[in-house]
matplotlib code that plots the C-alpha trace (Angstrom):
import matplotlib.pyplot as plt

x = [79.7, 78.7, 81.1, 80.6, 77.0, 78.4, 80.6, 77.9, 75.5, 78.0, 78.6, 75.1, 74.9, 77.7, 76.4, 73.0, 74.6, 76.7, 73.4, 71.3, 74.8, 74.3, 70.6, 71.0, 74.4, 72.0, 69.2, 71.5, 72.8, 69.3, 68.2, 71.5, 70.5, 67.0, 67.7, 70.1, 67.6, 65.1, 67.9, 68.4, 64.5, 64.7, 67.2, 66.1, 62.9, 64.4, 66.3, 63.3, 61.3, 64.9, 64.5, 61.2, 61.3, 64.1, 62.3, 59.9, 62.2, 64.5, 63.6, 66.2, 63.5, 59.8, 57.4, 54.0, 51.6, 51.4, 49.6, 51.3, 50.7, 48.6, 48.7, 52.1, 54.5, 53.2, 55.3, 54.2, 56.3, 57.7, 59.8, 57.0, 57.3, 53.3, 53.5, 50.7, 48.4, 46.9, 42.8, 42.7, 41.7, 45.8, 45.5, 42.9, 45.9, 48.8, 46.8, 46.7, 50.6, 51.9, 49.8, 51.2, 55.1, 54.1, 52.9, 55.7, 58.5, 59.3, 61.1, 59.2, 60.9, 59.2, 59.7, 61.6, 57.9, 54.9, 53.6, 56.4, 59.3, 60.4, 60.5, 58.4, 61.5, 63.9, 61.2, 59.7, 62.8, 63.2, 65.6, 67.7, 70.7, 68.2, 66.5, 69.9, 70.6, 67.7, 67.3, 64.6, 66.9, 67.9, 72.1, 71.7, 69.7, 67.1, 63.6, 61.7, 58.3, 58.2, 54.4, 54.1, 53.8, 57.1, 56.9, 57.9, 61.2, 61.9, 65.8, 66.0, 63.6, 65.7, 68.1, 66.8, 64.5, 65.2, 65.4, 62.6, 60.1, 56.9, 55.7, 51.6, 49.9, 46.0, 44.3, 40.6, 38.5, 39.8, 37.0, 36.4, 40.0, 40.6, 36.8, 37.9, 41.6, 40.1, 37.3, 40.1, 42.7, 40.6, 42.0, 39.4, 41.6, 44.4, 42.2, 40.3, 36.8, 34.5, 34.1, 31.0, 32.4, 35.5, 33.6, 32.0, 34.9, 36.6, 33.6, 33.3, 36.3, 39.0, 41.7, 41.9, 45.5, 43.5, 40.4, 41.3, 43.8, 46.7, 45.3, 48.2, 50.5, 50.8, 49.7, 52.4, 54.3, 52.4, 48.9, 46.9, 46.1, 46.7, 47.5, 48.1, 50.0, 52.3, 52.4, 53.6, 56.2, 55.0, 55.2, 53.2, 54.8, 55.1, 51.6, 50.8, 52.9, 51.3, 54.5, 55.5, 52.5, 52.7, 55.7, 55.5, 52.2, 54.3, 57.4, 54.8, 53.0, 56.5, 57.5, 54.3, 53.1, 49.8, 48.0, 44.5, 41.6, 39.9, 36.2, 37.2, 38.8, 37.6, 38.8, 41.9, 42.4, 41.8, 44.5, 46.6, 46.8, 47.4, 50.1, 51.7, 50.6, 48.8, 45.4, 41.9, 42.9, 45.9, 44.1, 40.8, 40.6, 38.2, 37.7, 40.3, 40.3, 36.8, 34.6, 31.1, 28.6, 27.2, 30.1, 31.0, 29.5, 27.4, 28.9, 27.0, 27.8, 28.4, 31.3, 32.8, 33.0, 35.0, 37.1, 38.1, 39.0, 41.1, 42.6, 43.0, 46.3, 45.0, 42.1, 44.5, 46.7, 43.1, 41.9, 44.5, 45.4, 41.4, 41.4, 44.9, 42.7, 39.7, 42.2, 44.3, 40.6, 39.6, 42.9, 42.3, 38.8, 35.5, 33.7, 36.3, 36.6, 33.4, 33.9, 36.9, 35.2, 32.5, 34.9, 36.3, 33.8, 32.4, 35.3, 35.4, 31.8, 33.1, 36.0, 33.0, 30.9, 33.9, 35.9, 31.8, 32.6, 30.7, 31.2, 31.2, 28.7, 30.2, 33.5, 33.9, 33.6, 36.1, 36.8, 36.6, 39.0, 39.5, 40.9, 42.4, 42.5, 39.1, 35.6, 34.4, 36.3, 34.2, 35.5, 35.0, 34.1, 35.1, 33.8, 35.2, 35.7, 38.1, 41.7, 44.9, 45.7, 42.5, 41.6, 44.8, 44.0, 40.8, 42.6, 45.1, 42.0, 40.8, 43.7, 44.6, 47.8, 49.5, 49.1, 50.5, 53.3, 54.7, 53.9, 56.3, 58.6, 59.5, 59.2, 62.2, 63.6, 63.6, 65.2, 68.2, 68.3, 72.1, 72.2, 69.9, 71.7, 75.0, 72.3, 72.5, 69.3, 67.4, 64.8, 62.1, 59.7, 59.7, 58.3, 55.0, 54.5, 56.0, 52.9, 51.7, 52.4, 49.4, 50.3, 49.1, 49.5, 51.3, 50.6, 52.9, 51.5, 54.2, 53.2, 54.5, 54.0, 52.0, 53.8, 51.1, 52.7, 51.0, 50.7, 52.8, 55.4, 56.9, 59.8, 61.2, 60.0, 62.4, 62.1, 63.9, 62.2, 60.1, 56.0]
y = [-69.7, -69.4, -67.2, -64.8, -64.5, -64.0, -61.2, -59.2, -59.9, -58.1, -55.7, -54.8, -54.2, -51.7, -49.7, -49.8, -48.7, -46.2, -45.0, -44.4, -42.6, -40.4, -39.7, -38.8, -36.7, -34.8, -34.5, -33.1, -30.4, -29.4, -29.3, -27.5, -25.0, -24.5, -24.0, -21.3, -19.5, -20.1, -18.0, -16.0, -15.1, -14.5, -12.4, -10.1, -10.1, -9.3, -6.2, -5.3, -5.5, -3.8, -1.2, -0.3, -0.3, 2.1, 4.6, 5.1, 3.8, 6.1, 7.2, 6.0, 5.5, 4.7, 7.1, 6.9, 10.0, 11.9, 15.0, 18.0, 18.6, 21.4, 24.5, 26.6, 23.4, 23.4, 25.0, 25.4, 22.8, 24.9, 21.8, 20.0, 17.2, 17.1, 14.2, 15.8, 12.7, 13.5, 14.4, 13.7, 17.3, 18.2, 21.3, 22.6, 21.5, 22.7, 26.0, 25.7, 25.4, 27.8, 30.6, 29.5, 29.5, 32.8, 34.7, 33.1, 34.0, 30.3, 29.1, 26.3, 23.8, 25.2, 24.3, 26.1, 26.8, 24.6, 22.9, 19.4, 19.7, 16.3, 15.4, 12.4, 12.1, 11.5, 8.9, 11.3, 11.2, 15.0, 17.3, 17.3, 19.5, 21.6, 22.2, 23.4, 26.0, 27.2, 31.5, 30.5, 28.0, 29.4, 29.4, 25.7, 24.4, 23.3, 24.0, 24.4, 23.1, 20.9, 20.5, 20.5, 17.4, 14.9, 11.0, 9.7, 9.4, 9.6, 9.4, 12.5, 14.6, 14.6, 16.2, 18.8, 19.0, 19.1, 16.6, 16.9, 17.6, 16.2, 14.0, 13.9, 13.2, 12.4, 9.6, 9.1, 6.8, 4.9, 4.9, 8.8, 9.3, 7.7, 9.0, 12.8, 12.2, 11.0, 14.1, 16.7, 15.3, 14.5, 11.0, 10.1, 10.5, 8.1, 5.6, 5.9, 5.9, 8.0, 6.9, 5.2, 2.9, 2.6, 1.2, -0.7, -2.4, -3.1, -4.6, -7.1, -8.3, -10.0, -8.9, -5.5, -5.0, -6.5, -4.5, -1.2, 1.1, 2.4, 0.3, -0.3, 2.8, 6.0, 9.2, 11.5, 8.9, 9.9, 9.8, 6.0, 3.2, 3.1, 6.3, 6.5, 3.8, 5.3, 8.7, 7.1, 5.0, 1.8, 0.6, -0.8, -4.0, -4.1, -3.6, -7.1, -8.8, -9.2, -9.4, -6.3, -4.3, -5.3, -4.0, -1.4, -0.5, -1.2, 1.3, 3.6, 3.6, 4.3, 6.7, 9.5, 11.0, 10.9, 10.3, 12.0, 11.1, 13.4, 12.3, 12.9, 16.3, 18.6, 15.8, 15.8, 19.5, 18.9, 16.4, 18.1, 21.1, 19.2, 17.6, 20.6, 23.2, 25.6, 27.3, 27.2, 30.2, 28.4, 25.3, 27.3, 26.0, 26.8, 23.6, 24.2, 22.9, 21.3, 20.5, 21.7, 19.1, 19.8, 18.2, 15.3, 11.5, 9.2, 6.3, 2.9, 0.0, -1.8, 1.2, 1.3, -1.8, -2.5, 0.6, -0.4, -4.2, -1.8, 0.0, -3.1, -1.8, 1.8, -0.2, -2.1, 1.0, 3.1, 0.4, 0.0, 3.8, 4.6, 1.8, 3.9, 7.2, 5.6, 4.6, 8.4, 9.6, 7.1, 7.9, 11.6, 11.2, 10.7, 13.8, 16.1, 15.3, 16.5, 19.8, 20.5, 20.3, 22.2, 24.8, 24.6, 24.7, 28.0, 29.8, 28.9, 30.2, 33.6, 33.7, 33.1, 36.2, 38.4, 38.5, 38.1, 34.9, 33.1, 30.7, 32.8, 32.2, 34.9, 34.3, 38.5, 39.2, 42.1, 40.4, 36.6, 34.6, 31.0, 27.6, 26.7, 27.5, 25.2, 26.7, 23.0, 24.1, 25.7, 29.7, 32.4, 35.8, 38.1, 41.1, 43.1, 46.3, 45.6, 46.3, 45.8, 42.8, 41.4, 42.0, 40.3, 37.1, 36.6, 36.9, 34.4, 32.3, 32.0, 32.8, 29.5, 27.4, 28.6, 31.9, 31.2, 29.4, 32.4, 35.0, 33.0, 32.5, 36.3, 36.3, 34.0, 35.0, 38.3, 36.7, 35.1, 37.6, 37.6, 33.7, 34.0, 36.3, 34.0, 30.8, 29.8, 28.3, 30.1, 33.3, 32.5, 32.2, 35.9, 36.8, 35.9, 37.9, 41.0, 44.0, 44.4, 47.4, 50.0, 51.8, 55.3, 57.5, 60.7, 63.7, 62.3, 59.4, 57.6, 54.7, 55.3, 53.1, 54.6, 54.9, 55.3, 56.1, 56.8, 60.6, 59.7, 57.7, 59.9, 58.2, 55.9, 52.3, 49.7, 47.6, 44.5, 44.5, 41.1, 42.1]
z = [-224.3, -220.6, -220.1, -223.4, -222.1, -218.3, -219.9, -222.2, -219.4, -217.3, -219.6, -219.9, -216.2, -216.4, -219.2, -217.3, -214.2, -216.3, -217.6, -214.3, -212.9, -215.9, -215.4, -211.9, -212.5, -215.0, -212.9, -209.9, -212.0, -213.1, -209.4, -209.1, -211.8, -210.4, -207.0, -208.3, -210.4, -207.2, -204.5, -207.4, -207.7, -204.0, -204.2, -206.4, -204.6, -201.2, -202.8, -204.5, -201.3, -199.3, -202.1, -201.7, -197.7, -198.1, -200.2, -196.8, -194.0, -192.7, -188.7, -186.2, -183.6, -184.1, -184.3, -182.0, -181.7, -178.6, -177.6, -176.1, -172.4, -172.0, -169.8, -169.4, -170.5, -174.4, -176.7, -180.2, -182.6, -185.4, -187.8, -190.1, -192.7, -194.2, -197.0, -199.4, -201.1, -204.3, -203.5, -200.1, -198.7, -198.8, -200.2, -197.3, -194.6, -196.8, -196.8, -192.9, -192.7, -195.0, -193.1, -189.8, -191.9, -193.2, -190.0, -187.9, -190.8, -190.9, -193.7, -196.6, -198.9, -201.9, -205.6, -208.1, -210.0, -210.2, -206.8, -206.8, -205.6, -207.1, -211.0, -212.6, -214.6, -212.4, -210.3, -208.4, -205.9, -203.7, -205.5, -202.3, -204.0, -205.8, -202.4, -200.9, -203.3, -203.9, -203.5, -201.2, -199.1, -195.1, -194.9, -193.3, -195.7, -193.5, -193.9, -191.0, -192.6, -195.7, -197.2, -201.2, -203.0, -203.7, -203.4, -200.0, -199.3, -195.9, -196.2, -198.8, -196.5, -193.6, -195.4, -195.8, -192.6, -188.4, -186.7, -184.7, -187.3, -186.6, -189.3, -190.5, -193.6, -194.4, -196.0, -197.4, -198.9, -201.5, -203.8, -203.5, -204.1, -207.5, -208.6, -207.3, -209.3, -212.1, -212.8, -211.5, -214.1, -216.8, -216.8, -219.5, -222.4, -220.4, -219.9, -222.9, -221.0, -219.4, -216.2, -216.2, -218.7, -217.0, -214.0, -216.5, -217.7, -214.3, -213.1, -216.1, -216.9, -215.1, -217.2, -216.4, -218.5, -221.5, -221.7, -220.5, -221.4, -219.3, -216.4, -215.0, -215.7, -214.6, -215.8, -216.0, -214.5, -210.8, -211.1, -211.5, -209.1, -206.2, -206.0, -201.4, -201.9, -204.8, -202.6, -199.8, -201.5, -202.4, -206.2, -208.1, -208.2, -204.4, -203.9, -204.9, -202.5, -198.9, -197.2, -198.7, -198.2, -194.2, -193.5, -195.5, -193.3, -189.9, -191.6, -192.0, -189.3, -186.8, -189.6, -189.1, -185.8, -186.8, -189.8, -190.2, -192.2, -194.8, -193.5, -190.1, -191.4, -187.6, -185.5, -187.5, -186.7, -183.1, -183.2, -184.5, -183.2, -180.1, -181.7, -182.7, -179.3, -182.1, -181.6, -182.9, -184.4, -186.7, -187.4, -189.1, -192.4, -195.2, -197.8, -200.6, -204.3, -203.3, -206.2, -205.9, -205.5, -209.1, -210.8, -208.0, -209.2, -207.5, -206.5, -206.1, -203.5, -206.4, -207.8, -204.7, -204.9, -208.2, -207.9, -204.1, -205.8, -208.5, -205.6, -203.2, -201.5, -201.1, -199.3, -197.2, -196.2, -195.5, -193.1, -190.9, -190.9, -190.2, -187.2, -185.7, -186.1, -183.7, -181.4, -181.4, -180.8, -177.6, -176.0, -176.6, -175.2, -177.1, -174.6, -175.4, -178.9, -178.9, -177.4, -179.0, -182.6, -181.2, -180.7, -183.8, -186.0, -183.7, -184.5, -188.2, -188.1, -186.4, -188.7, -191.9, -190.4, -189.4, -192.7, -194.7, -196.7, -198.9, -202.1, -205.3, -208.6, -210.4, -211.7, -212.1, -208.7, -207.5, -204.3, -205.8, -204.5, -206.5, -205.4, -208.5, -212.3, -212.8, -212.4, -211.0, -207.8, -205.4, -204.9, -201.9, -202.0, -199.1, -197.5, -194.8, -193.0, -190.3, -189.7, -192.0, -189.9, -190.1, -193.8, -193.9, -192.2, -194.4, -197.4, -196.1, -195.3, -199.0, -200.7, -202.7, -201.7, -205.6, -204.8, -201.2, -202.5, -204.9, -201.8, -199.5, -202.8, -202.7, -198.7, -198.8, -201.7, -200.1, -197.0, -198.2, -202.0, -201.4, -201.9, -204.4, -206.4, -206.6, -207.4, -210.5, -211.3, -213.5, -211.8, -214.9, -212.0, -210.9, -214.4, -213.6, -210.0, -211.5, -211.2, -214.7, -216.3, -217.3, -220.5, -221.8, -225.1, -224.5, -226.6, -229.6, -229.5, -227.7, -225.1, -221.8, -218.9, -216.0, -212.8, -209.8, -206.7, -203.6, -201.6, -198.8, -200.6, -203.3, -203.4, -206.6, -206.1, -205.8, -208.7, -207.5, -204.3, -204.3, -203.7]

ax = plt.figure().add_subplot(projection="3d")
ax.plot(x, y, z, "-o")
ax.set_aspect("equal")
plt.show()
């Protein structure tokens, strides 16, 4: 009996032990299968985060900003990439390029129509190949200057740029920005508030997904928060992760010569046009697709506030960029930052009188010149008795960056006509620049198009000559 109870008592130590080997052979493989599904998570984290950094990584060498020496040495710098953010004064700089590109016959990466040359469908990634081919597109397919709006993508754009291009772009406060985009787009439909209440509803609730529509998506697949962030690169996934948003900064930051700040617009200028060995004369800019202050909202401490906590990685990206602009400024020196606006803004005051500018009320002026199809954006009106050349230059002053955009379409298109003729994407675009046609009754009541040619040209126009 002593040794039937030895043997079950053994036998109940082995199943126990068999038991406890089972349990911790179980809980191996479940620590086995978590750490998996942890390096996996990590994994697909780190490509995420490599995937991101790529979109805006892409310069061999980093990138620090650094003034041209002046006096006989400076040589004006003729290759531009200009990465234009939504509402952030862009159009008033991309005005200032294209009429340097346009007296200096430089050549523009410009979009087949509209003012993107990427597609939200396909991500908002350059049309590289499109670019290329294009009937405006030099025989190398470089562009010497690259300034309309397209997500950064820093790999793409040197494919289709020199390599020496200098690199800018311009920030502004965060707050302003999504309260500008928001008014200019009529966003209240995609959010399903007016503004007021949209503030409203960011500021008391926590759950922003829950109570407000759209929060977190984009309209038109380009335009929501964060909006800096999104031009630049960044996703909206990324912008929640520290880590990410840090390096992404540091890419950034070695990836642009200089980045300006839409406050600080006449010390931009004046950095700039160090940067690139222009004039005062290039660099005059009148205010383009500016609202006028009737139609601009107020905005408390208390909204900037909640829209800078809505827009915490546009906040993050402004700061650091805003401290680099102080410290471009100290090393350029704070006296002669002074002067050099001074003489700026003098010559933008000469230019004003000279060409007889002044912001339009009526919107059937002969001589009105718009900044964009809305009448919430302020408008010039222009007066002047001078030369060709000079009338020209005013024009070019106030004419808006659309309108700039289809002139240099024909210029090039012009240019390289031969190319364009074998291109086979589709010339719907010169429909809408060609001269409208004036029609009369002739005696039999027949309409007949008017054909006005001037006294000293009595030759046949050339109907496929660009305007």
């Amino acid at each position: 009996m002593g040794r039937r109870k030895e043997g079950k008592v053994v036998r109940k130590k082995d199943g126990g032990g068999g038991t406890t080997t089972s349990l911790m052979l179980r809980l191996l493989m479940l620590l086995c299968v978590v750490s998996s599904m942890a390096l996996v998570l990590q994994l697909n984290l780190t490509n995420q985060h490599n995937l991101m950094l790529r979109n805006i990584q892409g310069a061999e060498e980093p990138r620090a900003w650094a003034a041209q020496p002046a006096g006989p040495t400076c040589r004006p710098r003729r290759h531009l990439v200009f990465l234009k953010t939504h509402k952030c004064g862009s159009s008033t700089l991309q005005s200032v390029f294209l009429r340097y590109a346009a007296v200096n016959n430089l050549s523009v990466a410009l979009p087949y129509s509209g003012v993107y040359l990427d597609g939200a469908g396909s991500g908002q990634s350059l049309r590289v190949k499109e670019l290329k081919e294009s009937p405006f597109a030099p025989p190398s397919g470089k562009y010497h200057l690259l300034v309309h709006h397209t997500r950064l993508n820093v790999r793409a754009m040197q494919q289709v740029t020199y390599n020496d291009s200098v690199w800018v772009t311009v920030l502004r406060e965060p707050s302003a920005v999504f309260e500008s985009m928001f008014h200019y787009y009529h966003l209240h439909k995609f959010f399903g508030a007016t503004f007021d209440h949209l503030v409203w509803k960011l500021g008391a609730h926590d759950g922003v997904k829950m109570w407000l529509k759209n929060a977190n998506s984009r309209y038109q697949g380009r335009l929501g928060r964060n909006q800096m962030s999104f031009d630049l690169g960044l996703d909206d996934l990324d912008t929640h992760m520290d880590s990410v948003m840090r390096d992404a900064i540091k890419i950034l930051d070695d990836t642009f010569h200089l980045v300006m700040i839409a406050e600080r617009m006449d010390e931009s200028l004046v950095l700039l046009k160090h940067l690139l060995c222009w004039g005062d004369e290039d660099v005059v800019a009148m205010a383009h697709n500016v609202r006028k202050d009737l139609y601009r909202s107020y905005l408390s401490e208390q909204t900037v506030a909640t829209l800078e906590h809505f827009n915490a990685a546009d906040v993050k990206l402004y700061s650091y960029f805003k401290e680099k602009f102080d410290k471009h400024v100290e090393a350029f020196g704070r006296g002669r930052m002074e002067r050099e606006v001074a003489s700026l803004r003098a010559k933008r005051d000469k230019m004003w009188k000279q060409c007889g500018l002044r912001e339009s009320r009526s919107s059937s002026s002969k001589h009105r010149q718009t900044s964009g199809k809305d009448h919430h954006v302020i408008a010039y009106q222009m007066h002047v008795n001078g030369s060709s050349r000079q009338r020209k230059y005013c024009q070019d002053l106030i004419r808006p960056t659309p309108e700039l955009t289809q002139m240099l379409r024909w210029k090039q298109y012009a240019r390289y006509h031969q190319r364009g003729a074998r291109s086979t994407l589709n010339l719907s675009w010169s429909q809408t620049f060609k001269r409208k046609k004036i029609k009369r009754k002739s005696r039999k009541g027949v309409v007949l198009p008017v054909r006005r040619v001037h006294r000293s040209d009595r030759r046949p126009a050339n109907r496929h000559r660009p305007q």
